[in-house]
C-alpha positions in Angstrom: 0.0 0.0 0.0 3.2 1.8 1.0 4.1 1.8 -3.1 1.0 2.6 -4.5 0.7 5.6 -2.2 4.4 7.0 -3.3 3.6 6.1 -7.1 0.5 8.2 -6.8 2.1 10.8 -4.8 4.9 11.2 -7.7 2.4 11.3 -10.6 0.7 13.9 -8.7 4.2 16.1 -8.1 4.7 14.8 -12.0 1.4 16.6 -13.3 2.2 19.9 -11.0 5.8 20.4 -12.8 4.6 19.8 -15.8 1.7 22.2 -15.4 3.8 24.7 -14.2 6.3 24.3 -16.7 4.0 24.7 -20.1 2.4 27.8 -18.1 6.3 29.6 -17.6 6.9 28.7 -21.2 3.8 29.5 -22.9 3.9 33.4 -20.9 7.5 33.4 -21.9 6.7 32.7 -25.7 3.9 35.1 -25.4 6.7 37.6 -24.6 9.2 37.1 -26.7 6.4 36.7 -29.7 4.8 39.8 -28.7 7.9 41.7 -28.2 6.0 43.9 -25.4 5.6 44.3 -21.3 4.0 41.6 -19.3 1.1 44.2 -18.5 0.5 44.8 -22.0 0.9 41.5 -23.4 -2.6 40.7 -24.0 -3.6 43.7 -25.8 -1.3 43.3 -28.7 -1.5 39.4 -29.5 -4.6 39.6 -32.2 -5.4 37.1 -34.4 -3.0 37.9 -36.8 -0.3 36.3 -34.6 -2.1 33.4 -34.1 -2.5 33.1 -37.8 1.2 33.3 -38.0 1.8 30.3 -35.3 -0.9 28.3 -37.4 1.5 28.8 -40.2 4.8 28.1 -38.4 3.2 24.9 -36.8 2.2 23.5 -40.2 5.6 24.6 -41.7 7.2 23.0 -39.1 5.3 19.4 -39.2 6.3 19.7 -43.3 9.8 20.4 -42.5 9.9 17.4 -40.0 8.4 15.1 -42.3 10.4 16.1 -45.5 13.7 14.8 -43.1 12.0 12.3 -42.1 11.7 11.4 -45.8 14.7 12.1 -46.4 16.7 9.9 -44.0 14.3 7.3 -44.2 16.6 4.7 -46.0 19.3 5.1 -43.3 16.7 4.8 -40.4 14.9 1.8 -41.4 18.4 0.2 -41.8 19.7 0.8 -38.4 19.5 0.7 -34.8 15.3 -0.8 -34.4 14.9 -0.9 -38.0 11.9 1.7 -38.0 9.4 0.8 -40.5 7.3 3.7 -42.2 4.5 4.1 -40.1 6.4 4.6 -37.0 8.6 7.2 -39.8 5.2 9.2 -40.1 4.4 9.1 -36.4 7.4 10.6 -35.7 7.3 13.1 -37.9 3.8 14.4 -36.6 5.2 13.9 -33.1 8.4 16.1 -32.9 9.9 17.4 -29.8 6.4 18.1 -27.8 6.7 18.0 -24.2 8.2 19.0 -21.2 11.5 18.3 -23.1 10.9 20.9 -25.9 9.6 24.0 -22.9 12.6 23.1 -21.3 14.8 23.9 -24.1 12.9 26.3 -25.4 13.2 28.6 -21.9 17.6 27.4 -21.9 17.7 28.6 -24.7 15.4 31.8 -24.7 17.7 32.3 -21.4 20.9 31.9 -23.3 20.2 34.3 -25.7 18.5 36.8 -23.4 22.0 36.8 -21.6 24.2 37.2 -24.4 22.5 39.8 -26.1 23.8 43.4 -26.0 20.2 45.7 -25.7 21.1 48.6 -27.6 
């Protein structure tokens, strides 16, 4: 009972993290997309940005499935031998998560401390 208790317990820390971490990243995006103040961030993201992160998400997924494509004949040929249906599942899948916020805010931090404001 001892087990079951600490497995629920971690999910439950788990699902917290995670929710805490896709909030931090998606107010930092909205910043950095918006290029304005916290306090006036929801004033100037219209639907004209969203239209553009339609357009990048769908770019993307085509990008991801073009190299997928692309490096197909080496993939199915090494390491697990991937066949092409898991080649298109990973292609629509890409680096979602709480991997991709996490590198997405290093890296949004790296930047935002080596760049010179003028």
């Amino acid at each position: 009972q001892d087990h079951e208790m600490m497995k629920k317990f971690w999910l439950l820390v788990e699902h917290i993290l995670n929710t805490l971490l896709f909030i931090l990243g998606g107010v930092l995006w909205g910043m950095v997309i918006s290029n304005v103040d916290p306090p006036h961030l929801v004033e100037s993201f219209g639907l004209q940005e969203w239209g553009f992160l339609v357009v990048i998400f769908i770019m993307m997924t085509i990008v991801r499935f073009f190299l997928f494509s692309v490096f197909y004949p080496i993939i199915s040929r090494i390491g697990t031998k991937s066949c092409w249906q898991e080649m298109v599942f990973q292609s629509f899948g890409g680096l979602r998560g709480a991997v991709g916020i996490a590198l997405a805010l290093a890296l949004d931090s790296e930047v935002s401390n080596d760049t010179v404001l003028i």
